[in-house]
Every structure is written in structure tokens, then in C-alpha cells.
ROSEDREN-981953 format. One record per residue: y, x, z of N, C-alpha, C in turn. Coordinates in nm, 2 decimals. Each point is the difference from the previous one (the first is absolute). Layout:
<atoms>
[atom [Y,X,Z],[Y,X,Z],[Y,X,Z]];
...
</atoms>
This chain:
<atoms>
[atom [20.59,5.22,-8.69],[-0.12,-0.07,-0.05],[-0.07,-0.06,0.12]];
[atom [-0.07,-0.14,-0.04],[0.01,-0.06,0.10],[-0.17,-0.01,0.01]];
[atom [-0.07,0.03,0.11],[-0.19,0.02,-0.03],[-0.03,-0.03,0.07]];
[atom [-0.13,-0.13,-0.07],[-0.03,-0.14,0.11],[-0.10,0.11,0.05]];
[atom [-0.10,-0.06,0.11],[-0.07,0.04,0.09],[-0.12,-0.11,0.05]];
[atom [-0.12,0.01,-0.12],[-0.12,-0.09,0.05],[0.00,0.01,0.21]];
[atom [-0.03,-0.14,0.00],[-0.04,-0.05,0.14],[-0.08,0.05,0.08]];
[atom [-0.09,-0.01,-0.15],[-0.18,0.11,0.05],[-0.05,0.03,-0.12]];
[atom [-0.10,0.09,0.03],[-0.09,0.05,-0.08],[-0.16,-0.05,-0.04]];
[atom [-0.03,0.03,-0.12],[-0.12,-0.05,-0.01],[-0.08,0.16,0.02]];
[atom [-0.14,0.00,0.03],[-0.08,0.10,0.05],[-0.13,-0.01,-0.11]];
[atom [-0.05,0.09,-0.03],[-0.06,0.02,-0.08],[-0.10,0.13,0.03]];
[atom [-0.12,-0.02,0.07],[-0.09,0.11,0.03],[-0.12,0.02,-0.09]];
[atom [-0.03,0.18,-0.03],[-0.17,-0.01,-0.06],[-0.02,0.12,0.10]];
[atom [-0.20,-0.01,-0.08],[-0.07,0.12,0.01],[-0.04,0.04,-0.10]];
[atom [0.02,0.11,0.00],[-0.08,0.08,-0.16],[-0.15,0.09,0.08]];
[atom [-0.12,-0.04,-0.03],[-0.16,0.12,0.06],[-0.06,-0.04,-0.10]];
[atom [-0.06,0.07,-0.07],[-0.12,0.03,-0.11],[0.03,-0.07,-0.12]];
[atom [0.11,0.06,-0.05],[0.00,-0.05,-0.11],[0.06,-0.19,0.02]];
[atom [0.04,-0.06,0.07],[0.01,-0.14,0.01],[0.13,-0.01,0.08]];
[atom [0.10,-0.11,-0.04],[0.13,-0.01,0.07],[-0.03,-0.17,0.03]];
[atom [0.03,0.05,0.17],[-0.04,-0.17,0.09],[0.15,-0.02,0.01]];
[atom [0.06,-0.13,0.00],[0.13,-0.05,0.05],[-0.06,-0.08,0.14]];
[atom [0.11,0.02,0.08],[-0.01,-0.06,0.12],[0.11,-0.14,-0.02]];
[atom [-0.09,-0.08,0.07],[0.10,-0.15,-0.03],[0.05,-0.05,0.19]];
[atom [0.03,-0.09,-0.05],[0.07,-0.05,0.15],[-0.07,-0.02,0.10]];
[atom [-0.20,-0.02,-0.05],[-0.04,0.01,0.14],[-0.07,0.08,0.05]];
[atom [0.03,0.12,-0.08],[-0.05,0.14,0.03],[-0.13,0.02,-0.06]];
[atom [-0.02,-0.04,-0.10],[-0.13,-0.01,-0.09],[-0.01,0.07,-0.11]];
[atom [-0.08,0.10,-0.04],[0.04,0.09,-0.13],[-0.04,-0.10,-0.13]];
[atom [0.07,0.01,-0.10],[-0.02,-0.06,-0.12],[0.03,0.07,-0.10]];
[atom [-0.16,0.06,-0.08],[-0.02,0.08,-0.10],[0.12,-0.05,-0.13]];
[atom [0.09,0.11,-0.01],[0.12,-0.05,-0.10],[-0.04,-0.03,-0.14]];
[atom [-0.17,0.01,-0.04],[-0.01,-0.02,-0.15],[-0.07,-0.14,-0.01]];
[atom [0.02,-0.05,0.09],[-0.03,-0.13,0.06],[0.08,-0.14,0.00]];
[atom [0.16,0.08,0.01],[0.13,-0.07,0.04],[0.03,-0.05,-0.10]];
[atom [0.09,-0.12,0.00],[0.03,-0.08,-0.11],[0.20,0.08,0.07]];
[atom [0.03,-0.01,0.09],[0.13,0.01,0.07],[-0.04,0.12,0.08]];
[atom [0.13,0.03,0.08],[0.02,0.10,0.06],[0.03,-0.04,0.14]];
[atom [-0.09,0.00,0.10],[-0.02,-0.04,0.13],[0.10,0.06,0.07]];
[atom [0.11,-0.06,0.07],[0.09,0.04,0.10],[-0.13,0.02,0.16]];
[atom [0.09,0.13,0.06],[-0.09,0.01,0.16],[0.11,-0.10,0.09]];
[atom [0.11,0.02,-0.01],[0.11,-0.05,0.03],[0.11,-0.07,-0.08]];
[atom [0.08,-0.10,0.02],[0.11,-0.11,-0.06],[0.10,0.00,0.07]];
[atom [0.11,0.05,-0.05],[0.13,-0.07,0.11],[0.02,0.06,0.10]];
[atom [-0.07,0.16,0.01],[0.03,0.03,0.14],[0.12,0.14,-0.01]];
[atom [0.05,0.00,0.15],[0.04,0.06,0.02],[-0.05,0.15,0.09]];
[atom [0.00,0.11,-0.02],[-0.08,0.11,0.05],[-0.02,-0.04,0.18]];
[atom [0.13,-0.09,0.06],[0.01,0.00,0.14],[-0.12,-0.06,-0.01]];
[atom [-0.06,-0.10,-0.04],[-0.09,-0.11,-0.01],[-0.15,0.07,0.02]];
[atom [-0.02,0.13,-0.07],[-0.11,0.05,-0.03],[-0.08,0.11,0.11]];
[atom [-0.07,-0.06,0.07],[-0.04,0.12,0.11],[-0.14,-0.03,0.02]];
[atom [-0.06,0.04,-0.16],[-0.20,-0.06,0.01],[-0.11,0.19,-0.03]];
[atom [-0.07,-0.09,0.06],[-0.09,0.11,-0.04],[-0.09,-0.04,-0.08]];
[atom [-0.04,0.06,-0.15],[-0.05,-0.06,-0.08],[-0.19,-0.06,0.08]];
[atom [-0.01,0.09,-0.04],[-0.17,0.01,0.02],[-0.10,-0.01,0.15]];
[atom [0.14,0.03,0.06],[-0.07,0.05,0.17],[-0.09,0.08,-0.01]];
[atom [-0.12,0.01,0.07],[-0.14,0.13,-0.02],[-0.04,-0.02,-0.13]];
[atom [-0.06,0.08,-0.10],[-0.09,-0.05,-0.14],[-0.11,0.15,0.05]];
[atom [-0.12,-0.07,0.03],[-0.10,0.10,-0.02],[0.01,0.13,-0.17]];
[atom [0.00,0.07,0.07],[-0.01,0.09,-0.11],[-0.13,-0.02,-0.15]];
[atom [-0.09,-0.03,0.09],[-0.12,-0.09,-0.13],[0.06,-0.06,-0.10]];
[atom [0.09,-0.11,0.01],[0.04,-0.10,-0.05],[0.01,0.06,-0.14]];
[atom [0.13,0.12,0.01],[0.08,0.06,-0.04],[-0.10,0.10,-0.12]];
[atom [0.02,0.03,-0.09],[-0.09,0.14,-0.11],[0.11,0.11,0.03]];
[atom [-0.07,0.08,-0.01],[0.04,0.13,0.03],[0.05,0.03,-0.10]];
[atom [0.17,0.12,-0.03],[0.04,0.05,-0.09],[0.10,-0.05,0.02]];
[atom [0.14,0.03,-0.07],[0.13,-0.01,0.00],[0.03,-0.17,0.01]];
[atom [0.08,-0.05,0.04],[0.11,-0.10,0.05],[0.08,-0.02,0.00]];
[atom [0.11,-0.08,-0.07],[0.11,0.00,-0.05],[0.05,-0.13,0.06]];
[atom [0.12,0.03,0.02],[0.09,-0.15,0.08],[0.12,-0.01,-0.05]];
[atom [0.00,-0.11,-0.09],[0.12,-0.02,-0.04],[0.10,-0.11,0.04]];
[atom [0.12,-0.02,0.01],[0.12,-0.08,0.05],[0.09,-0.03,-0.05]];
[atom [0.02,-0.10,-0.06],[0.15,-0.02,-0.13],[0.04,-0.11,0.12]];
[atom [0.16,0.01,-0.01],[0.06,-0.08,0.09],[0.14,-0.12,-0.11]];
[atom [0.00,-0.10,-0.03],[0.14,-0.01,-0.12],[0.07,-0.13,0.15]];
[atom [0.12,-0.03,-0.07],[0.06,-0.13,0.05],[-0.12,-0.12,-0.05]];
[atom [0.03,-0.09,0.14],[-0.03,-0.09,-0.05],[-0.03,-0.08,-0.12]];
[atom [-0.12,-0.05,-0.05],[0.02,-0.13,-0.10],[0.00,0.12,-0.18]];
[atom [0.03,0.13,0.02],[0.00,0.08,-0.14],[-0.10,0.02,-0.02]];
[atom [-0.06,-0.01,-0.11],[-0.08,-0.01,-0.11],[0.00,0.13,-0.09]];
[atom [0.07,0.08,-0.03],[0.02,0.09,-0.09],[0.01,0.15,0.05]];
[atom [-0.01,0.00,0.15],[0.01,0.14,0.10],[0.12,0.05,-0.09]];
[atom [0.08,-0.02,-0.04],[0.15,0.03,-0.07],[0.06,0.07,0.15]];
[atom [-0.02,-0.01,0.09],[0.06,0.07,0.14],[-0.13,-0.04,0.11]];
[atom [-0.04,0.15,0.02],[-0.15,0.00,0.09],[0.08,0.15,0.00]];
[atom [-0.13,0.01,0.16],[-0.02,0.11,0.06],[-0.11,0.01,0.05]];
[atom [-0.09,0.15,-0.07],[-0.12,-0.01,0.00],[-0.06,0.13,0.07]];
[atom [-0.11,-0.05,0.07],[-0.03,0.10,0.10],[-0.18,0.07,-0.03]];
[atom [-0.02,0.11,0.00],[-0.16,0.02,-0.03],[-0.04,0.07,0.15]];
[atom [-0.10,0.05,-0.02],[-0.10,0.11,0.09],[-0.12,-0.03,0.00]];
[atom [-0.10,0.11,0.03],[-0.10,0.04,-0.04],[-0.09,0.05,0.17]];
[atom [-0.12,0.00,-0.05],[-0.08,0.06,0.17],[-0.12,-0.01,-0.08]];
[atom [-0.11,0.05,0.02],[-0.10,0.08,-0.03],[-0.13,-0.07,0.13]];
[atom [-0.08,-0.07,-0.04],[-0.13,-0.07,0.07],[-0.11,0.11,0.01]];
[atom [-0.05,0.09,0.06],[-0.13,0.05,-0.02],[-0.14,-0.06,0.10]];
</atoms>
């Protein structure tokens, strides 16, 4: 059996804090998802070699509300639409 192999991957980041799930888009900007018409890619086309960022750099702790935080990561091939083949990543950390 012969099994193609996307080029790259598309990236797909959130935050889940108080009740509200942010998507992060390509320019590192949260965007409240009951807001979205689409589903904001963080990343297009890439390959993991490609990827060596650090989201946020410092974030004052103020910014942030206190209580659980959730980070989620769906990764599919390229250009798919239907997450029919994704790999999805969570974790959690706690703000006091």
C-alpha cells in the first residue's frame, strides 16, 4: 500500500480561561472563536524543521485572569478541511 505524505502541515492553536476559547491566528493575536466566521490557521505549509517560535515571549501575569488554562493544538496535512487525519495535542496550567 502505497501512503502519500503531505509536504507540510497546517497549525492550528487555542486558549481555553474563563469560560472563553481564543484561537490564535498567524500573527499571534487571540481571536474570540464565537466571533469567527473560519478557522484561523497559526501556521500554513510548514514543516516542524521550520518552527522554532516562542509564542508570547514575557505576558505580565495581570493580563492573564486567574484559574485554569487550557492550550490546545490540532496539527492536519496541508490544505484539509475535514481534520479526517490530525493530531491533537492539549495541556492545562493553573494562573493564581
Amino acid at each position: 500500500m502505497l501512503r502519500l505524505i503531505s509536504p507540510g502541515v497546517d497549525i492550528n492553536l487555542a486558549l481555553e480561561f474563563s469560560g472563553a476559547l481564543y484561537l490564535i491566528n498567524g500573527s499571534n493575536e487571540l481571536e474570540l472563536s464565537s466571533t469567527l466566521t473560519e478557522l484561523p490557521r497559526w501556521k500554513t505549509n510548514a514543516s516542524f524543521a521550520d518552527i522554532n517560535e516562542t509564542l508570547y515571549r514575557d505576558i505580565p501575569l495581570t493580563l492573564l485572569p486567574s484559574g485554569l488554562c487550557n492550550l490546545y493544538i490540532a496539527v492536519v496535512p496541508t490544505g484539509e478541511t475535514d481534520f479526517s487525519h490530525y493530531y491533537f495535542w492539549s495541556t492545562y496550567f493553573m494562573l493564581q
